[in-house]
N, C-alpha and C positions, 0 to 999 in steps of 0.2 A: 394555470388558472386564468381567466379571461376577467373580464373587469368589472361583470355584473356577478361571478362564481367569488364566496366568499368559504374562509373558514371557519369555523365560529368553534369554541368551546363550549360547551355545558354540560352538567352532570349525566349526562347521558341519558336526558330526556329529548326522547325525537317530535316530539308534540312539541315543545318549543322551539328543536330547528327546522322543522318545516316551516313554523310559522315565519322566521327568522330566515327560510331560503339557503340554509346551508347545503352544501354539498357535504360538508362530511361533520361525523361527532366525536369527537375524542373525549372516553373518559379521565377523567385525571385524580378521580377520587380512588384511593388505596382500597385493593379489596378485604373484604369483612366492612368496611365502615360507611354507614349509612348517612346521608343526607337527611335533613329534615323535610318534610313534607309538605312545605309551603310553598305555594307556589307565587308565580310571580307577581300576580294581579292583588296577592296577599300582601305579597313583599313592598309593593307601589302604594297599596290603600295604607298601611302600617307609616312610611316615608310622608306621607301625604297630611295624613294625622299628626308627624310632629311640628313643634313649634317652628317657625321662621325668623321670624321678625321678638323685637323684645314685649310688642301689643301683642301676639299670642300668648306670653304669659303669664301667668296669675301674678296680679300684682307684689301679693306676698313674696314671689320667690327669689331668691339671690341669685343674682347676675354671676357672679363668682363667690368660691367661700369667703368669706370676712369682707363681702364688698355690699355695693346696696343692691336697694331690690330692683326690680322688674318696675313697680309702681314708682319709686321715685325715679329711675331715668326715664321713665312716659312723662313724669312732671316737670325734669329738666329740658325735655324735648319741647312742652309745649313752653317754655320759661327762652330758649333758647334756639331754638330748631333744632339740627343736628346736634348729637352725642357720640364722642368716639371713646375709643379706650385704648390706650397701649401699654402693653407687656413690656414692662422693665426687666424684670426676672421672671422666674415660671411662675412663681406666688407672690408675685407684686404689679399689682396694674392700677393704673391712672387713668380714669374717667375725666372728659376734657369736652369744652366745648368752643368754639368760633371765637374771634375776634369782631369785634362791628367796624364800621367805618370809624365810627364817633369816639371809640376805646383806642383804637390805634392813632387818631389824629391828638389825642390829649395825650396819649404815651408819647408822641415823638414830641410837643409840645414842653411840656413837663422835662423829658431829656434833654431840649435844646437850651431850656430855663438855666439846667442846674450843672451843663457845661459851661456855659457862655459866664454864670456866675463863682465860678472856678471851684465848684462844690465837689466835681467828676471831671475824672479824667478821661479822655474818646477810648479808652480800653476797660474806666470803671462804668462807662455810661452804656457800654452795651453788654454789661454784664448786668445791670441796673434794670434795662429794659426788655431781657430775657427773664429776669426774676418777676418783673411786673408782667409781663404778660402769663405765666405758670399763674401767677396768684393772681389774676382776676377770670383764667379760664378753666382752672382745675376743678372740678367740680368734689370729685373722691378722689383719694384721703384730703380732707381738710389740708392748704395747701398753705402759708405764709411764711415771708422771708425770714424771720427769728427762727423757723423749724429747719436750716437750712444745716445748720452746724451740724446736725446729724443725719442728711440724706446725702443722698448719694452725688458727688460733684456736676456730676454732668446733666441730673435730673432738671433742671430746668431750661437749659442749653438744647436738649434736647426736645422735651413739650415745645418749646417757644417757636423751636423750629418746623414743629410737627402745624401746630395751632397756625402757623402762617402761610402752608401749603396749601391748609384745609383752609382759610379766610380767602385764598385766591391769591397769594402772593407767586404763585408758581402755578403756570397753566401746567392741565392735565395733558395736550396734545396741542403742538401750533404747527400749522401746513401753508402752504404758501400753495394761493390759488389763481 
């Protein structure tokens, strides 16, 4: 096969591998069973029509079962920019949002207060300021340090760490030019 000769599969519609410049069509579908009879430009306008983004839609709707809607993270977005969410378990997720400039420099402030005053120890104080960053970025489930006794150990260890990738504490890509 040369390097402009391709193979393509489809259900053994040759109106699409012409279109498509196949050289050959193998069908793969079991005989007696029939295909549905949509075709593709169906199948593209169907794709096309669903939602993308969470402003597609309807306010009312839930983001996930037991979580918020559509309409409040549009309101978190404009309250905060960016909204992420992470999957702790299959049916547990955390809506989360950025750190500011202004929140992290009173976070580290505050921690260096309450070392320096022998309140924290440098292994209680970044456990301190892992806790404090989950609770002023968690946006869903309601998130504070008293509810810790019964989550999960590493849940805020982990948000803190996520919320500081997404604030720009970890470049996406650095190249040397």
């Amino acid at each position: 096969m040369s390097q402009t000769e391709r193979k393509v599969t489809i259900q053994n519609n040759p109106e699409i591998a012409e279109e498509l410049s196949a050289i050959e069509v193998i069908d793969l579908i079991p005989e007696g069973m029939e295909m549905p009879s949509q075709d593709a430009a169906e199948v593209m306008e169907q794709a096309a029509d669903a939602p993308t983004t969470v402003e597609d839609l309807p306010d009312e709707e839930l983001i996930w079962p037991g979580g918020p809607t559509a309409g409040q993270i549009k309101i978190w977005k404009q309250e905060h920019g960016d909204v992420y969410v992470t999957s702790i378990t299959y049916d547990k997720h955390i809506a989360w949002r950025t750190l500011n400039r202004l929140e992290y420099k009173n976070l580290m402030k505050k921690m260096s207060q309450l070392v320096q005053a022998g309140q924290l120890t440098e292994a209680e104080a970044s456990l301190w300021n892992e806790e404090a960053i989950s609770e002023i970025c968690i946006l869903y489930p309601a998130f504070d340090k008293q509810s810790l006794v019964s989550e999960m150990a590493g849940l805020p260890s982990l948000i803190a760490q996520e919320v500081l990738e997404a604030s720009g504490f970890q470049a996406l890509e650095v190249r040397q030019l």
